[in-house]
C-alpha positions in Angstrom: 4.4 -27.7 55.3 1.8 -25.3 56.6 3.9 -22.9 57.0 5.2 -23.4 53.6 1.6 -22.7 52.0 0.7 -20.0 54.6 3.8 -18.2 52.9 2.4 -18.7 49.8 -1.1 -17.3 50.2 0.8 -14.4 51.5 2.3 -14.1 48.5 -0.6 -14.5 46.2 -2.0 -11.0 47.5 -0.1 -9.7 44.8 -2.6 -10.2 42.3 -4.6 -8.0 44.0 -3.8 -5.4 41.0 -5.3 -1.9 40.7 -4.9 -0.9 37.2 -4.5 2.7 36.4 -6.5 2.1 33.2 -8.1 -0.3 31.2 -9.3 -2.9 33.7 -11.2 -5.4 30.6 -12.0 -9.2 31.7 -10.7 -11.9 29.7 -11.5 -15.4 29.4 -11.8 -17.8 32.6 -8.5 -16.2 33.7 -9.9 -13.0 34.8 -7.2 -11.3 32.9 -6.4 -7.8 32.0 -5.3 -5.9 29.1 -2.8 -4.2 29.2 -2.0 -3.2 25.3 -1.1 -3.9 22.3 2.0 -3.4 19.5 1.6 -2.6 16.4 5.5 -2.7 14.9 6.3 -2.0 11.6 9.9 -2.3 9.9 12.3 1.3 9.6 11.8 3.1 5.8 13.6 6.3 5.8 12.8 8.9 8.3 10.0 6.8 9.8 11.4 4.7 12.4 10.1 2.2 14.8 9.6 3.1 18.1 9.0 0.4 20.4 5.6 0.3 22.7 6.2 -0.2 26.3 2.2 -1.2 27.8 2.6 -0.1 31.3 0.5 -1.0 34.5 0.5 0.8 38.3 0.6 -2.8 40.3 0.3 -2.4 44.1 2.0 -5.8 46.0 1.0 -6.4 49.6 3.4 -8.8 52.0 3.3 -9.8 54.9 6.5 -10.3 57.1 7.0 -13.6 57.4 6.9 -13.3 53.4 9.7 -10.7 53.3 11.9 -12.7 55.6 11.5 -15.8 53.9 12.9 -14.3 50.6 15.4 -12.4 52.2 13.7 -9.3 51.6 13.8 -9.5 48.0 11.3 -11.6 46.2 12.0 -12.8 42.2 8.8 -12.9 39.5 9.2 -13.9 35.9 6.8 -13.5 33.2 5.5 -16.6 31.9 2.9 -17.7 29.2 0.0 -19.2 30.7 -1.0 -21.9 28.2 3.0 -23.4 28.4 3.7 -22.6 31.7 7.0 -21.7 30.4 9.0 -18.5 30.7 8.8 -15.9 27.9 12.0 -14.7 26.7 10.8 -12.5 23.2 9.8 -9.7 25.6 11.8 -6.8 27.7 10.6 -6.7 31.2 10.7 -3.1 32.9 10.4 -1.9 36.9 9.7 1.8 37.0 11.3 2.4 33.7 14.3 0.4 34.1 15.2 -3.3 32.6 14.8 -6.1 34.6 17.9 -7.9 34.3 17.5 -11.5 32.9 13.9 -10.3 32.8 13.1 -10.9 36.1 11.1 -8.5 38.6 13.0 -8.2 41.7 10.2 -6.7 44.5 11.6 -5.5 47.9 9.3 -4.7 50.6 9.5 -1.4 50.3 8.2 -1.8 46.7 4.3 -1.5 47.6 3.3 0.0 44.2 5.3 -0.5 41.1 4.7 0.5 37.4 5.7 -2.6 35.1 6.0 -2.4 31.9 6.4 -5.2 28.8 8.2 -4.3 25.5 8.0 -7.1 22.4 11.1 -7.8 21.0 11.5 -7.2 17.2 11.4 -10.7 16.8 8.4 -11.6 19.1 5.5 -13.7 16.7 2.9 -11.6 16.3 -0.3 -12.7 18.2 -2.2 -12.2 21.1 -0.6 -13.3 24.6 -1.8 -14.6 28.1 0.7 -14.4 30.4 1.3 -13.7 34.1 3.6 -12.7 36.7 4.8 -15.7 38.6 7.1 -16.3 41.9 10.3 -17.3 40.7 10.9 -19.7 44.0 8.7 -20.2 46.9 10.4 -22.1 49.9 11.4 -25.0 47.8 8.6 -24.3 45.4 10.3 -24.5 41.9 6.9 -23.5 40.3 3.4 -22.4 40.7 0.5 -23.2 38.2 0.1 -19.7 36.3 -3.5 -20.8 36.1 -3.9 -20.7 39.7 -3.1 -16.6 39.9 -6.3 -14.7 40.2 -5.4 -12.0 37.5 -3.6 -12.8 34.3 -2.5 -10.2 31.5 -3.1 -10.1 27.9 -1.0 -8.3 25.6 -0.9 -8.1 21.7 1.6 -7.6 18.9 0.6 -7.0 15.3 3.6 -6.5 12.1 2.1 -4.2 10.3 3.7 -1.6 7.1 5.8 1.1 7.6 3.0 3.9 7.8 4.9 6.3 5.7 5.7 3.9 3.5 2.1 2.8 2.9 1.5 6.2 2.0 4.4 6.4 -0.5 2.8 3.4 -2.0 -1.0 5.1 -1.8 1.0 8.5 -3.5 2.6 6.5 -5.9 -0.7 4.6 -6.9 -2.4 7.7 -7.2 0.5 9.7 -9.1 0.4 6.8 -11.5 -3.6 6.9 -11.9 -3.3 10.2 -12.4 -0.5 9.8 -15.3 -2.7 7.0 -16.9 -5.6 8.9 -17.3 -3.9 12.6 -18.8 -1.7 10.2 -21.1 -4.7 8.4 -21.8 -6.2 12.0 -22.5 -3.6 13.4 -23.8 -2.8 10.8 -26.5 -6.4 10.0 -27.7 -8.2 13.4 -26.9 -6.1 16.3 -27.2 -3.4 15.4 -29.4 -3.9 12.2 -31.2 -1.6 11.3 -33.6 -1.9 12.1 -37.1 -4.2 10.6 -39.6 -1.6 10.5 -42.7 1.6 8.3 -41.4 4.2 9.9 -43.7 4.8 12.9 -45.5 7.1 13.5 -48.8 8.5 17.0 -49.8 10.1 17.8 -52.9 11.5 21.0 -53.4 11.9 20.9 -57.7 14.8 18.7 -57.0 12.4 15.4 -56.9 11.1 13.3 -53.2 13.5 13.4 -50.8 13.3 10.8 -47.6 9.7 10.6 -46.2 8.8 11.8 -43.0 7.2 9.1 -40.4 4.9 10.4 -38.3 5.0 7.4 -36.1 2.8 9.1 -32.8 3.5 12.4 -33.8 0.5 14.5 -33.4 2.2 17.8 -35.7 4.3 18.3 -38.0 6.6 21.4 -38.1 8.7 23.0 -41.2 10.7 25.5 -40.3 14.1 26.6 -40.8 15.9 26.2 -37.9 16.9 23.0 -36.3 14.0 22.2 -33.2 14.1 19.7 -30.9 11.2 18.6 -29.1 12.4 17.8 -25.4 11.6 14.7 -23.4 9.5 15.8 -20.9 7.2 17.6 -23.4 6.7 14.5 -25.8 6.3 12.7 -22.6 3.3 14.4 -21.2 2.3 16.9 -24.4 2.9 14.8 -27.1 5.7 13.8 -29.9 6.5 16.8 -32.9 8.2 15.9 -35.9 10.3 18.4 -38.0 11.1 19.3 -41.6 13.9 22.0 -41.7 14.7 23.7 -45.5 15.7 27.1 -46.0 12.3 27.2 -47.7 10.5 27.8 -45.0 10.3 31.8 -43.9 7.6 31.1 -41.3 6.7 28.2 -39.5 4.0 25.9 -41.1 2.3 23.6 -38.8 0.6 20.5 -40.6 -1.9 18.9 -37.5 -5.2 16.9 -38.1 -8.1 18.6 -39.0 -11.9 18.8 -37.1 -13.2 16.0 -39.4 -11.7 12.5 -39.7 -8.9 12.4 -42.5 -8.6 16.2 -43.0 -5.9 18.1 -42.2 -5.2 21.3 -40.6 -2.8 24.4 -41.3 -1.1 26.6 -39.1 0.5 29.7 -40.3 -0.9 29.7 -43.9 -1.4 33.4 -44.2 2.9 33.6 -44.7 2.1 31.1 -48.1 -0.2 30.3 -51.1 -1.6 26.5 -50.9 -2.9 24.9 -54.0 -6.1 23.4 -52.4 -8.3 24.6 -49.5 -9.6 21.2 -48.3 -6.8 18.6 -48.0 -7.4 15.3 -46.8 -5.3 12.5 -45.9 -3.2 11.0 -49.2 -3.9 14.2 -50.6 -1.2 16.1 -52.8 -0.9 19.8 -53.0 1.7 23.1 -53.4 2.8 25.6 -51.5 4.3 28.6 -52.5 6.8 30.9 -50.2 6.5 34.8 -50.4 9.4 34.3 -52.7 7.9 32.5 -55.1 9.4 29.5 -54.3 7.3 26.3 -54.4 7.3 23.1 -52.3 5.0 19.5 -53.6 4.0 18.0 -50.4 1.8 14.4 -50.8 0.3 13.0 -47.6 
C-alpha cells in the first residue's frame, strides 16, 4: 500500500505545469485559463472555425512510475465539480486527436502541448476541469479536487459575425430608405393638392384623372410610362395623352397651399394666371385649338 501512494505522488508531479502564456488563478482550485470559444453558426462565406486553446505542459516521472504503467500512462479530461469525464470536447497531443479522448503520456513525453476543442454541441458556459490519471495501481479514480492545478475554459454561441453586419447594413439601408421616402414624399414631391382632374376637348368630360399620390401631372402626346424604380424612390407621374398636346404641359403644386403650378406654358395661351385648386380654366394650343381643364 505504500508503495501504491508513493507511485502516486510520483505521478501528481505532473501538475507542476509551466504555461507558455496566460498563467490567471482561479477559485480555491488554483486553476488556469487557458481560453475561451466564441462559436457562431455557418452564413454564407463566413464559416466557423473551431478554437483549439493550447498549453506547453511539462510532466515529470519517476521510474518506478513508468514501469508501473508499462511505460505508457492514460489521463482523461474530467469536470471537476461532477467528477465525471467530459465527452462534448476534442482532446489534442501535439496537434493530433486523442483517441477516445484520452492523453496517452510516454516517458519520453517530458513536454507536451495539449490542446481542447468544444464540440458544436458543447453548452455554452464556463468549465473547470482537469487532467486526471485514468488508472493508478488499482486506483479506479482520483478526486480531481485533489490536483494542484485545474483548467478553465469557456464557450460562448454567439451570431455569425458577418451576418450581424448584414443585419446592422440592412437596418441602416432601411433607415436610410425611411427617411428619403419620408423626404421625398412629404418634402420634395408631395402629392398634389387637387385629387382629380377632367379635360374636355369640345367633345364634353371625358374620364377624370385620379391623382391618387401623384405628385405631377403630364399631357403630352405620346404614350409615357413612369417606371418602377422611379415612382419608388422619385415619386408617382400621371399622364394625359391627346394629340392636343404639341409640347409637354406639366400641371405640379404650386409655392403656396392650393395653387398650382405650370410647366411649359410659353408653347400655350391659359385663361387665368393664378389657378388654385377646384379652379376651371382654358388652354389654347398654337393651333388654336382649345382644351377646358377643371381641378
Amino acid at each position: 500500500m505504500r508503495n501504491i501512494y508513493s507511485v502516486f505522488l510520483a505521478v501528481a508531479i505532473y501538475v507542476l505545469m509551466f504555461l507558455s502564456s496566460c498563467k490567471e488563478q482561479q477559485d480555491n482550485y488554483n486553476s488556469i485559463f487557458w481560453g475561451s470559444t466564441r462559436q457562431y453558426p455557418n452564413f454564407l462565406f463566413k464559416i466557423y472555425e473551431p478554437v483549439k486553446m493550447e498549453q506547453t505542459l511539462i510532466f515529470d516521472f519517476n521510474e518506478d512510475a513508468i514501469e508501473r504503467w508499462n511505460g505508457v500512462i492514460s489521463f482523461e479530461l474530467i469536470d471537476i465539480n461532477t467528477k465525471q469525464k467530459v465527452d462534448n470536447i476534442i482532446l489534442y497531443k501535439n496537434g493530433e486527436v486523442c483517441e477516445r479522448n484520452i492523453l496517452n503520456i510516454t516517458k519520453n513525453d517530458n513536454e507536451v502541448v495539449v490542446g481542447i476543442e468544444f464540440l458544436p454541441d458543447a453548452p455554452e458556459g464556463r468549465y473547470m476541469l482537469a487532467l486526471q490519471p485514468k488508472k493508478l495501481s488499482g486506483i479506479d479514480r482520483i478526486d480531481a479536487v485533489e490536483l494542484e492545478q485545474g483548467i478553465i475554459i469557456e464557450k460562448e454561441d454567439v451570431m455569425n459575425p458577418l451576418a450581424k453586419w448584414t443585419i446592422w447594413v440592412l437596418i441602416l439601408v432601411s433607415m436610410v430608405l425611411l427617411a428619403w421616402f419620408v423626404i421625398v414624399h412629404k418634402f420634395i414631391n408631395p402629392k398634389t393638392y387637387f385629387s382629380k382632374v377632367d379635360f374636355d376637348y369640345g367633345l364634353g368630360a371625358g374620364r377624370p384623372i385620379r391623382m391618387g399620390y401623384a405628385y405631377k401631372l403630364v399631357c403630352t402626346n405620346k404614350n409615357k410610362k413612369n417606371s418602377f424604380w422611379k415612382k419608388l424612390f422619385w415619386g408617382n407621374v400621371k399622364y394625359e395623352v391627346n394629340e392636343f398636346w404639341d409640347k409637354d404641359f406639366v400641371i405640379t403644386n404650386g409655392v403656396r397651399y392650393r395653387q398650382v403650378r405650370f410647366e411649359g406654358r410659353t408653347h400655350y395661351q391659359i385663361s387665368s394666371n393664378t389657378v388654385n385648386r377646384g379652379d376651371s380654366f382654358t388652354v389654347t394650343n398654337t393651333r388654336g385649338h382649345h382644351v377646358h381643364i377643371r381641378l
